[in-house]
VOTOR-227300 format. One record per residue (C-alpha): residue number from 0; x, y, z. Coordinates in Angstrom, 3 decimals, always signed. Example, Ala and Ser with C-alpha at 12.3 -4.5 7.8 and 13.67 -1.06 7.14 Angstrom:
<recs>
{rec 0, {+12.300, -4.500, +7.800}}
{rec 1, {+13.670, -1.060, +7.140}}
</recs>
This chain:
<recs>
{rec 0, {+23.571, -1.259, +4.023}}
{rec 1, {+25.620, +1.935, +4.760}}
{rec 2, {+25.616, +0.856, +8.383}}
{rec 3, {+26.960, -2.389, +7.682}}
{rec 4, {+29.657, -0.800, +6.295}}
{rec 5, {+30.243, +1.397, +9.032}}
{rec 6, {+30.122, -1.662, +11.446}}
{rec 7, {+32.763, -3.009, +9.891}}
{rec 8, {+35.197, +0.130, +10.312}}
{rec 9, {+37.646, -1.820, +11.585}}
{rec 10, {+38.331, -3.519, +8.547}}
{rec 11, {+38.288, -0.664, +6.594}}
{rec 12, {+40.476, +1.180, +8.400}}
{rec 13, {+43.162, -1.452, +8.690}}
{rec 14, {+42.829, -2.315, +5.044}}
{rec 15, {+43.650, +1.456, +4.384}}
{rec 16, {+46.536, +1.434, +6.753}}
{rec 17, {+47.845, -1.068, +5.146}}
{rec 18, {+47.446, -0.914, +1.898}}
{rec 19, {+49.211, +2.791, +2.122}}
{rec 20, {+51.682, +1.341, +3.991}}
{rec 21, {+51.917, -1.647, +1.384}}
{rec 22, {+52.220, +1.171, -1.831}}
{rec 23, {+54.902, +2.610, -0.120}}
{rec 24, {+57.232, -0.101, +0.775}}
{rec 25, {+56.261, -1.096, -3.202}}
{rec 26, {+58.117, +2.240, -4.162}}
{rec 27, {+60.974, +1.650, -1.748}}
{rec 28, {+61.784, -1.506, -2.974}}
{rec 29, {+61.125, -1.003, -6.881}}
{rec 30, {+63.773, +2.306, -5.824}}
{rec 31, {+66.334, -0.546, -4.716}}
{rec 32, {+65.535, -2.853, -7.530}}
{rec 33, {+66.497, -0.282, -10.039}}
{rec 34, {+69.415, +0.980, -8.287}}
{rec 35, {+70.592, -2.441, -8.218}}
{rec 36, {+69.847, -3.752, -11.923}}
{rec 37, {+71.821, -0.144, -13.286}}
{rec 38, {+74.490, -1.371, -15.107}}
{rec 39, {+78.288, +0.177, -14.620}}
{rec 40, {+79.286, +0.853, -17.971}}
{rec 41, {+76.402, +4.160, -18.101}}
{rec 42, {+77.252, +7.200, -17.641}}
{rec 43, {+73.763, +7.320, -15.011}}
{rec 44, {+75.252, +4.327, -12.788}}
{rec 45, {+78.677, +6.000, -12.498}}
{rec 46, {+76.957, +8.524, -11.425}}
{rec 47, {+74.525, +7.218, -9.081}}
{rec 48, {+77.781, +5.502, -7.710}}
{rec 49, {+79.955, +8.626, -6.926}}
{rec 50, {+79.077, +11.229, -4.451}}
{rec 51, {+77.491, +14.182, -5.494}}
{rec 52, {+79.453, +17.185, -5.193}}
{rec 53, {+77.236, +19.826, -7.253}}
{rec 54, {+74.997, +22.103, -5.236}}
{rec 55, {+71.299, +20.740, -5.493}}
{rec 56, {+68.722, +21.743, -7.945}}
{rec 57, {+64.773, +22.247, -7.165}}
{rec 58, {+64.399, +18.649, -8.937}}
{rec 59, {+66.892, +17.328, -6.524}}
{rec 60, {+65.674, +19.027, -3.496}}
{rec 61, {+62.039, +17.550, -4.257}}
{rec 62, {+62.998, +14.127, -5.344}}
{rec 63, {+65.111, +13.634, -1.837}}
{rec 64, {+61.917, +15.640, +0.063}}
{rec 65, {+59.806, +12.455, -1.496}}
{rec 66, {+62.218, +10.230, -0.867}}
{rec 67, {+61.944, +11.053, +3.321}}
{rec 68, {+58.122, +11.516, +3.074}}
{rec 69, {+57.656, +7.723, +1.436}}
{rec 70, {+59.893, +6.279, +3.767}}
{rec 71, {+58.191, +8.047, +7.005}}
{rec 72, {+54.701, +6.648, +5.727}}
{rec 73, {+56.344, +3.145, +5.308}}
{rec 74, {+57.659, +3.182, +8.942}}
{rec 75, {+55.102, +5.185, +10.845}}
{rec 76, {+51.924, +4.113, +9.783}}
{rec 77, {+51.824, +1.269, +11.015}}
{rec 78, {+52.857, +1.543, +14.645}}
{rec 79, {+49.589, +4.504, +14.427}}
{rec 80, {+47.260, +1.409, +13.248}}
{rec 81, {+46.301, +1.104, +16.975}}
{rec 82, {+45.325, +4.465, +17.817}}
{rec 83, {+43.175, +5.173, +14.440}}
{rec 84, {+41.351, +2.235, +15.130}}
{rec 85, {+40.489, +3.439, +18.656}}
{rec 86, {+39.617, +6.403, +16.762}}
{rec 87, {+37.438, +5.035, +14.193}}
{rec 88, {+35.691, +3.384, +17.270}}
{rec 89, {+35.381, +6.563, +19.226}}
{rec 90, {+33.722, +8.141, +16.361}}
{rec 91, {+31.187, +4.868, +15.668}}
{rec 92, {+30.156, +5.569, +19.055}}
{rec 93, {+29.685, +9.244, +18.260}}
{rec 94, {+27.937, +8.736, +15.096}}
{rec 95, {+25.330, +5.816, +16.312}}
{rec 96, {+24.582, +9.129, +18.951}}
{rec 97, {+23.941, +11.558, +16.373}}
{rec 98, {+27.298, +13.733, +17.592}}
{rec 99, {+30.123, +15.568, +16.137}}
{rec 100, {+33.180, +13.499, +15.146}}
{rec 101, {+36.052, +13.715, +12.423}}
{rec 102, {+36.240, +11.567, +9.895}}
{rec 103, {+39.067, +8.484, +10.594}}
{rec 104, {+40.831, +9.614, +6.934}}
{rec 105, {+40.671, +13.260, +8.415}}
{rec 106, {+42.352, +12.155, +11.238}}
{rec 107, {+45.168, +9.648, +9.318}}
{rec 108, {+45.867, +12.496, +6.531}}
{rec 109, {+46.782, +15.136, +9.493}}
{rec 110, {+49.221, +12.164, +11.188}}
{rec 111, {+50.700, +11.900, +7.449}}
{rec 112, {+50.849, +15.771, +7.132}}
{rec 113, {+52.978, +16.005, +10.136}}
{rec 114, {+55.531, +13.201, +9.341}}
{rec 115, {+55.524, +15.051, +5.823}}
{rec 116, {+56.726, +18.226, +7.595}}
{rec 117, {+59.045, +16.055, +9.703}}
{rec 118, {+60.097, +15.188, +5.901}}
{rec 119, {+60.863, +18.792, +4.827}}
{rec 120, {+62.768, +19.565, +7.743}}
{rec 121, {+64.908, +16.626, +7.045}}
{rec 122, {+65.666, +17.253, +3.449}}
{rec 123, {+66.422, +21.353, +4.602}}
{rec 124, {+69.053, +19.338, +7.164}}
{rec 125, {+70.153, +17.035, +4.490}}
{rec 126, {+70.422, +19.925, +2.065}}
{rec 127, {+72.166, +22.290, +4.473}}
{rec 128, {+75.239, +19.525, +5.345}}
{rec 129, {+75.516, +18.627, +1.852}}
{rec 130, {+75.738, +22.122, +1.517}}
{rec 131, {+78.546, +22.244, +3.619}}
{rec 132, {+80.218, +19.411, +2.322}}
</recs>
């Protein structure tokens, strides 16, 4: 039964994709829906509405590093779909020969660890102009 599922990588591996993909354009848009349904007359909307001009705290510094990491994993993800399934079917082939190989989530979670590092190094950029603003 366990090879069965293995057989069937493919499916498993693009359900993953997208489903991560899917959670994370859930949380961008639920982010605009609330944004949008703020009403003017609070003191939060105002603020949401006028540029910030205090320096950022470590709650604001993590908040806008999520921000860039969920919206990297929305967008890149899915133009990797491709190559992890080649990958997934590179390492059927080396499992059904009793060799090494690294596990498809292995190989997904690394591609995710280096757009999250592209993520930091955007919200130190962000930080540092707004910084300077």
């Amino acid at each position: 039964m366990f090879e069965r599922i293995l057989e069937r990588d493919r499916m498993i591996v693009l359900g993953g994709v997208v489903g991560l993909t899917a959670l994370a354009w859930a949380y961008i848009v639920y982010l605009a829906w609330e944004m949008g349904n703020m009403e003017m007359g609070t003191g939060m909307a105002v603020e949401m509405a006028m540029p910030q001009m205090q320096s950022w705290g470590a709650v604001d510094f993590a908040l806008m590093f999520v921000m860039w990491a969920v919206m990297m994993v929305a967008m890149m993800v899915p133009s990797a779909a491709p190559v992890v399934l080649v990958f997934a079917a590179v390492n059927r082939g080396r499992r059904q020969q009793q060799g090494p190989f690294v596990p498809t989530g292995a190989f997904l979670l690394g591609y995710m660890v280096v757009w999250a590092g592209f993520s930091a190094l955007a919200t130190l950029g962000q930080w540092g102009l707004h910084a300077a603003a």
